[in-house]
Each structure stands twice: as C-alpha cells, then as structure tokens.
N, CA and C atoms as an extended XYZ file, in Angstrom:
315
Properties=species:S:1:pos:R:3:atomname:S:1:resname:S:1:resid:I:1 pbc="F F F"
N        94.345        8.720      134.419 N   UNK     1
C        94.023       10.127      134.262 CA  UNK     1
C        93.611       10.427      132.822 C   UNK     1
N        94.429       10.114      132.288 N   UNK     2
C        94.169        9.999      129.973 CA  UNK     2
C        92.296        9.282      129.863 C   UNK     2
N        92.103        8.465      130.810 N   UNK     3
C        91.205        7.963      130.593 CA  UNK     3
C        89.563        8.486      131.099 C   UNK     3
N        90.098        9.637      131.903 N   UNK     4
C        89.264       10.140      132.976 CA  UNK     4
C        88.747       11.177      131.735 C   UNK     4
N        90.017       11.946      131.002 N   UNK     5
C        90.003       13.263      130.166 CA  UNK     5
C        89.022       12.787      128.966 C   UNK     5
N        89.340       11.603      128.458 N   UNK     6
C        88.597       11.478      127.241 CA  UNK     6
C        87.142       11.094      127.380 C   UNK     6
N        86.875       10.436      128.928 N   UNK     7
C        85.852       10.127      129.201 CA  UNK     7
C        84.917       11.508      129.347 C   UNK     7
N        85.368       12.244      129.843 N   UNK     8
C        84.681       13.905      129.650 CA  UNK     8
C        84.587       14.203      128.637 C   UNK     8
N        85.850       14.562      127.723 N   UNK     9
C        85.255       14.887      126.359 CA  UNK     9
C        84.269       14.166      125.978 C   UNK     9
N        84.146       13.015      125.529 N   UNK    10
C        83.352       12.024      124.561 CA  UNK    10
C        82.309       12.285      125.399 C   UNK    10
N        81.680       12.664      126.580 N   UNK    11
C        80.277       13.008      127.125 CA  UNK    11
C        80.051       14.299      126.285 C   UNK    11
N        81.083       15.070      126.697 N   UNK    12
C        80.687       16.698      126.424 CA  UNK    12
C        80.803       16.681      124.922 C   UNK    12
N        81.088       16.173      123.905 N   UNK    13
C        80.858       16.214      122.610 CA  UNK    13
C        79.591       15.248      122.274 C   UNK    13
N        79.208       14.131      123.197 N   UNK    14
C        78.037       13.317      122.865 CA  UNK    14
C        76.684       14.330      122.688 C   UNK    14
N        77.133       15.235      123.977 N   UNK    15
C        75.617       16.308      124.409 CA  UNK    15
C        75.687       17.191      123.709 C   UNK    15
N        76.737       17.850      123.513 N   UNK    16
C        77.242       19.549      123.007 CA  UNK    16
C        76.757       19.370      121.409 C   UNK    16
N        76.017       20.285      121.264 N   UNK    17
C        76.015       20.846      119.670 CA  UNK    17
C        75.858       22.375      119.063 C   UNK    17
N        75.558       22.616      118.073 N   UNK    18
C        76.198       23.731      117.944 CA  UNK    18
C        75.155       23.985      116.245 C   UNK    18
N        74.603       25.096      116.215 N   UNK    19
C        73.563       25.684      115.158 CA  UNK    19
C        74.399       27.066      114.200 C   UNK    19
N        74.301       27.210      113.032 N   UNK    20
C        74.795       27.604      112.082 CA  UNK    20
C        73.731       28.367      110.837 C   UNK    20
N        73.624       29.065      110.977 N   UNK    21
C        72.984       30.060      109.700 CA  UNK    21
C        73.954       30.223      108.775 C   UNK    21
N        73.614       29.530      107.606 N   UNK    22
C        74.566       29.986      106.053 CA  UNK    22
C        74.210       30.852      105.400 C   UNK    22
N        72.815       30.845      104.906 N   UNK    23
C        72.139       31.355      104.030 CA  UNK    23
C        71.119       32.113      104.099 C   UNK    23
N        70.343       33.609      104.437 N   UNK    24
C        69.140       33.679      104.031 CA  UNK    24
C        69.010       34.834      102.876 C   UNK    24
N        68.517       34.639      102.151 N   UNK    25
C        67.878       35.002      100.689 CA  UNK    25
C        66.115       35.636      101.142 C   UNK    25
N        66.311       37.030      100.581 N   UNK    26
C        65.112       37.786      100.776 CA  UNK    26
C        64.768       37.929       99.445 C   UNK    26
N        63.284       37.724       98.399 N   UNK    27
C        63.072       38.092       97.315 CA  UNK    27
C        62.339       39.257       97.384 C   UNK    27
N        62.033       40.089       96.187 N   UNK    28
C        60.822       40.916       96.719 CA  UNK    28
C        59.486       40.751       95.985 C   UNK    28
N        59.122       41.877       95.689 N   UNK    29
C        57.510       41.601       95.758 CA  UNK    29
C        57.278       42.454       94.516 C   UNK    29
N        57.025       41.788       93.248 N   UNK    30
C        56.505       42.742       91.762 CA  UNK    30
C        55.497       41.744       91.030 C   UNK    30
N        54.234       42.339       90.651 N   UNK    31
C        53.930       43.515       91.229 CA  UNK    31
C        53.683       43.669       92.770 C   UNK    31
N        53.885       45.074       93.228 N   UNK    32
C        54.297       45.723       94.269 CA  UNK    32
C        52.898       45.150       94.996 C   UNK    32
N        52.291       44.439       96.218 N   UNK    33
C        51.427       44.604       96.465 CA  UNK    33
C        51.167       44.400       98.171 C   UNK    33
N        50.184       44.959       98.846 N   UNK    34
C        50.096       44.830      100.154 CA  UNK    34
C        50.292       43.255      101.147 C   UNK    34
N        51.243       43.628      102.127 N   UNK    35
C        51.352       42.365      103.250 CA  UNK    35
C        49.971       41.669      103.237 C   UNK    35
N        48.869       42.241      103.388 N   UNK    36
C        47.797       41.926      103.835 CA  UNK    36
C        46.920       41.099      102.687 C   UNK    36
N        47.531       41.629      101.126 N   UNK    37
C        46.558       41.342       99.933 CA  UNK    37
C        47.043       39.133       99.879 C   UNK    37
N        47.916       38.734      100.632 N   UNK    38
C        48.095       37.611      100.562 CA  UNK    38
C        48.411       36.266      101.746 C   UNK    38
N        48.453       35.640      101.076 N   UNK    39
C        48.352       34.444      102.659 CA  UNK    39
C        49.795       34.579      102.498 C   UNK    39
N        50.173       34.135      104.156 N   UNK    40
C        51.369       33.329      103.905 CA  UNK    40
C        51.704       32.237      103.982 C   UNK    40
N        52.674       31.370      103.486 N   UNK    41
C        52.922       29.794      102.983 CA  UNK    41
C        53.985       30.003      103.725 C   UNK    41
N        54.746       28.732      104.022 N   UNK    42
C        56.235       28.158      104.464 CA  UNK    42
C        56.267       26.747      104.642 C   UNK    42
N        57.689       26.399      104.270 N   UNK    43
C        57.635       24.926      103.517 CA  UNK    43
C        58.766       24.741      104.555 C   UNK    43
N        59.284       23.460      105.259 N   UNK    44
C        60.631       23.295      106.005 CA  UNK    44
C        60.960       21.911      105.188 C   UNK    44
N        62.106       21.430      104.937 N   UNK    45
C        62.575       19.885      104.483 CA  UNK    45
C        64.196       20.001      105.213 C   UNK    45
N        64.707       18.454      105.510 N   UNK    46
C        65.698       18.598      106.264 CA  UNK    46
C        66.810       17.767      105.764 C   UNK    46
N        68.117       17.514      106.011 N   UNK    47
C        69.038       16.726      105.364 CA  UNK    47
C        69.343       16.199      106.213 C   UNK    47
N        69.223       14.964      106.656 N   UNK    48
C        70.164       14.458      108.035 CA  UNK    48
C        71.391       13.634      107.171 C   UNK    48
N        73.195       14.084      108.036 N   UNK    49
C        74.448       13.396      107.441 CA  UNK    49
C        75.063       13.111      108.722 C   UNK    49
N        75.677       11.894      108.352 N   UNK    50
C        76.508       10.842      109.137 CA  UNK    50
C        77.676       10.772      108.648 C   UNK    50
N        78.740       11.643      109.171 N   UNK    51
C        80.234       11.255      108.893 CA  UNK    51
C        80.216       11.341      107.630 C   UNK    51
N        80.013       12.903      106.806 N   UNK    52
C        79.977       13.192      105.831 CA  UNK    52
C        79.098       12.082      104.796 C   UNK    52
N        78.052       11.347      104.757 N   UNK    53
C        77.315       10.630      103.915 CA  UNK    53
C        75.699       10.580      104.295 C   UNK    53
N        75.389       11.124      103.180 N   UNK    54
C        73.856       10.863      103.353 CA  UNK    54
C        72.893       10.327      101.657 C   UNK    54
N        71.503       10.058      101.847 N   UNK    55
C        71.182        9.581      100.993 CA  UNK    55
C        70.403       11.106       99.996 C   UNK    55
N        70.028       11.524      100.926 N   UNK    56
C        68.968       12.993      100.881 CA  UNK    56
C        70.014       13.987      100.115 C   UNK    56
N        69.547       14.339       98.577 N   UNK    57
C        70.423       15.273       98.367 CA  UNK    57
C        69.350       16.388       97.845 C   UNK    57
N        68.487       15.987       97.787 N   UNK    58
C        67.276       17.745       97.167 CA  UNK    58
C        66.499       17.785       98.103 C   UNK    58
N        66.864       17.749       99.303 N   UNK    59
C        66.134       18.726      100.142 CA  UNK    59
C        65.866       19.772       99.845 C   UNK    59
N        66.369       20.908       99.390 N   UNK    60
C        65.995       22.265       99.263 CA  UNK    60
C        64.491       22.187       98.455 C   UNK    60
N        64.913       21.177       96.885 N   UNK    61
C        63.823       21.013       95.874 CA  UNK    61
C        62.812       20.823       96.568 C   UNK    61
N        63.232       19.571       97.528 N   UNK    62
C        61.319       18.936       98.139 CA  UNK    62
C        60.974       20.695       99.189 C   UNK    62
N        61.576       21.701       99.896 N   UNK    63
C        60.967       22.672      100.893 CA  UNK    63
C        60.251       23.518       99.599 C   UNK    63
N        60.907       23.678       97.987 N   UNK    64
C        60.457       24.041       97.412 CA  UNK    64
C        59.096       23.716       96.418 C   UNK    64
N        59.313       22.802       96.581 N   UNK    65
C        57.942       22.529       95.761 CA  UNK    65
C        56.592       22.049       96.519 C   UNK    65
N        57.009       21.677       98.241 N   UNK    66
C        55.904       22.050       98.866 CA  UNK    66
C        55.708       23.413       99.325 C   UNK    66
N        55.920       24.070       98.941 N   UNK    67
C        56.345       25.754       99.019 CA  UNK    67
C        55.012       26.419       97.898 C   UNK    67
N        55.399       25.598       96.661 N   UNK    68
C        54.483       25.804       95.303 CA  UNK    68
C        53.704       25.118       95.512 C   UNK    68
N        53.132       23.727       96.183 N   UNK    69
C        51.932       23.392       96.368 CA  UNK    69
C        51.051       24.389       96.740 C   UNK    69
N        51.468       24.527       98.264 N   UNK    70
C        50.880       25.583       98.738 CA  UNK    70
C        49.958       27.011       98.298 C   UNK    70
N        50.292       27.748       96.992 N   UNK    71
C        50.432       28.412       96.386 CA  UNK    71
C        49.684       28.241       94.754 C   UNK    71
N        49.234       27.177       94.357 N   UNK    72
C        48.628       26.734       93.234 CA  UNK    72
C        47.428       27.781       92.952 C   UNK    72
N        47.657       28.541       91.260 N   UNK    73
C        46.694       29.361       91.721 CA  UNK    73
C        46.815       30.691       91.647 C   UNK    73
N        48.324       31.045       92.337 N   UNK    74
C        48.717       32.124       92.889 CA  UNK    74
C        50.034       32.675       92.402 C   UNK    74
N        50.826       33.617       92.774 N   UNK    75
C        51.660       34.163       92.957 CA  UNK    75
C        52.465       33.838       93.967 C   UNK    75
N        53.750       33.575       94.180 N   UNK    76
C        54.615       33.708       95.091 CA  UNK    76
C        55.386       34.843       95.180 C   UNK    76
N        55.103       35.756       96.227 N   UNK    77
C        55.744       37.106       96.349 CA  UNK    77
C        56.992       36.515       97.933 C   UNK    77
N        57.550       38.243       97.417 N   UNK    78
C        58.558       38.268       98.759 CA  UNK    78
C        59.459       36.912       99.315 C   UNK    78
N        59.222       36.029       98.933 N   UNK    79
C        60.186       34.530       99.272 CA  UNK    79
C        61.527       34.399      100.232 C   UNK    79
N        61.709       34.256      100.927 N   UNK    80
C        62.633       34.307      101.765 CA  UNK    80
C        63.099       32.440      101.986 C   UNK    80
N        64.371       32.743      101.976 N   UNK    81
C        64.663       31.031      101.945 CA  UNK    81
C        66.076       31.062      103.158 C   UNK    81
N        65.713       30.595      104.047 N   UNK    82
C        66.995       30.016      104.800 CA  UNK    82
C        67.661       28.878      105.221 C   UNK    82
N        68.970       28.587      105.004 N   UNK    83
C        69.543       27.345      104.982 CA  UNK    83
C        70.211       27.451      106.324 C   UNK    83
N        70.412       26.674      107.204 N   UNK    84
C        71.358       26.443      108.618 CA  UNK    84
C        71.240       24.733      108.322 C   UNK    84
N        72.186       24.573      109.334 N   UNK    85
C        72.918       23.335      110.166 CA  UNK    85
C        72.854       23.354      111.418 C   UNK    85
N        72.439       21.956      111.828 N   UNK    86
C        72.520       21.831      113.541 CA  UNK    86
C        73.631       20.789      113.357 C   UNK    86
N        74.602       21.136      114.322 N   UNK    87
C        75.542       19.481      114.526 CA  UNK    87
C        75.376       19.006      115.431 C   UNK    87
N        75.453       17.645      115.494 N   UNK    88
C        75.403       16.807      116.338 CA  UNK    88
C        76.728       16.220      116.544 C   UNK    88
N        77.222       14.779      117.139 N   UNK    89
C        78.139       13.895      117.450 CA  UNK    89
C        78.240       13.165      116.402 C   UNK    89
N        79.441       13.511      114.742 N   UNK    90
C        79.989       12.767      113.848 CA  UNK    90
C        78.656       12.749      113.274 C   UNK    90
N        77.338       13.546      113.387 N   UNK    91
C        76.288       13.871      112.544 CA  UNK    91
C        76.215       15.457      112.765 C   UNK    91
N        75.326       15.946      111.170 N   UNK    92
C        74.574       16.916      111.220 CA  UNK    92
C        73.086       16.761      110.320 C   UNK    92
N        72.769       18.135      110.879 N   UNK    93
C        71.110       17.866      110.024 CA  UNK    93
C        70.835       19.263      109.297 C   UNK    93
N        71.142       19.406      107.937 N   UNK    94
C        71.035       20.821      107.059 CA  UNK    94
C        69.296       20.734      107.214 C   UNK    94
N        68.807       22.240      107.337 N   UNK    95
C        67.532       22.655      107.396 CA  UNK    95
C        67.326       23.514      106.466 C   UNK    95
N        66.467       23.430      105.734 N   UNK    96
C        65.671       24.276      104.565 CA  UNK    96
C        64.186       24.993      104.595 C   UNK    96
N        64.602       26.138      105.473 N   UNK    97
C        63.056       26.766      105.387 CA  UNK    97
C        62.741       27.941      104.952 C   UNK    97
N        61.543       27.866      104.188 N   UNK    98
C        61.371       28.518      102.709 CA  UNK    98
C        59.807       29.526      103.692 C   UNK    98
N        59.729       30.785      103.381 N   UNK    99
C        58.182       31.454      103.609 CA  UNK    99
C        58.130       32.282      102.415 C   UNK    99
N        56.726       32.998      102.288 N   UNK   100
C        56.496       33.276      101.245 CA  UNK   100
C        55.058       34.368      101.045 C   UNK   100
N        54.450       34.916      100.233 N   UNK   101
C        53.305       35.321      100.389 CA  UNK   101
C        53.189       35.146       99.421 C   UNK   101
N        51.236       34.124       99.508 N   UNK   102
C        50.916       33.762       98.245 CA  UNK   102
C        49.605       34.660       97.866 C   UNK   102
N        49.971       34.770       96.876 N   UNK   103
C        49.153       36.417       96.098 CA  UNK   103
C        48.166       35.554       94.975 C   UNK   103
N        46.830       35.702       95.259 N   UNK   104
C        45.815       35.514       94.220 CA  UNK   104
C        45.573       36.490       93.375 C   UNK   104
N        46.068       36.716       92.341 N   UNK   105
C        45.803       37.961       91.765 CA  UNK   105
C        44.470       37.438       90.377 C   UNK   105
C-alpha cells in the first residue's frame, strides 16, 4: 500500500508544476512622449536550476542588453521588467522579460 502512495505522488509531482510572478517593475516615460511616437522592443533570457545549482547567473544582464541592442540609436522609455519562476520536478526555470518603447528622438 506505502508503495502504491508514493508511486502516485512521484507521478503527480513528476507532471505537476506550478508558475510564480516575483517581480514586475513599471518605468516611466521622460521626456513625456506619445505610445505611438515609438517602436516597441522586448528582450526574454531564462535561468534553468537543478536542485538549487546552476551555471547561468546574469540572466537578467543578457534580457537586458538584448533589450539595448534593440534600441541603438534611441531612447528607452516606459521599461517594464518582469521576473517569474516555473517549477518543475527538483528543477526550476527563472524567466526574465524585459519590454520597452524605443524612442528615436
């Protein structure tokens, strides 16, 4: 019976996962200028960890600076940056996604 129970769990935790919003960060926009006067950019980079260890530690840096590629040139207005977690089974995967409006002024 002990063997039946764990055999369920260890399925239902193999499949089951579970998503997490930590962070989102709204910047604004100076000088003040129209939705329309700019493109918009967005950058995603990801962290995948195994039983607390991973190799990837500037993820955020790399969503950011393809964020500023994007943008060469320009202005980065309004910036919005959000951080979540998906878990998995004795893994997770931190997500970093960055949008933006890039302003040619």
């Amino acid at each position: 019976m002990l063997t039946k129970i764990f055999l369920v769990l260890s399925l239902l935790f193999t499949f089951a996962c579970t998503h997490s919003v930590h962070l989102v960060h709204v910047g604004d926009f100076k000088p003040y200028q129209k939705i329309t006067s700019g493109k918009r950019i967005e950058a995603k980079a990801e962290q995948f960890v195994v039983l607390g260890f991973t190799q990837e530690t500037d993820y955020v840096n790399l969503a950011r600076t393809e964020l500023m590629k994007q943008c060469e040139g320009g202005t980065i207005q309004g910036p919005m940056t959000r951080i979540s977690t998906s878990h998995g089974f004795f893994s997770w995967t931190n997500k970093a996604y960055m949008q933006a409006l890039c302003v040619k002024l």
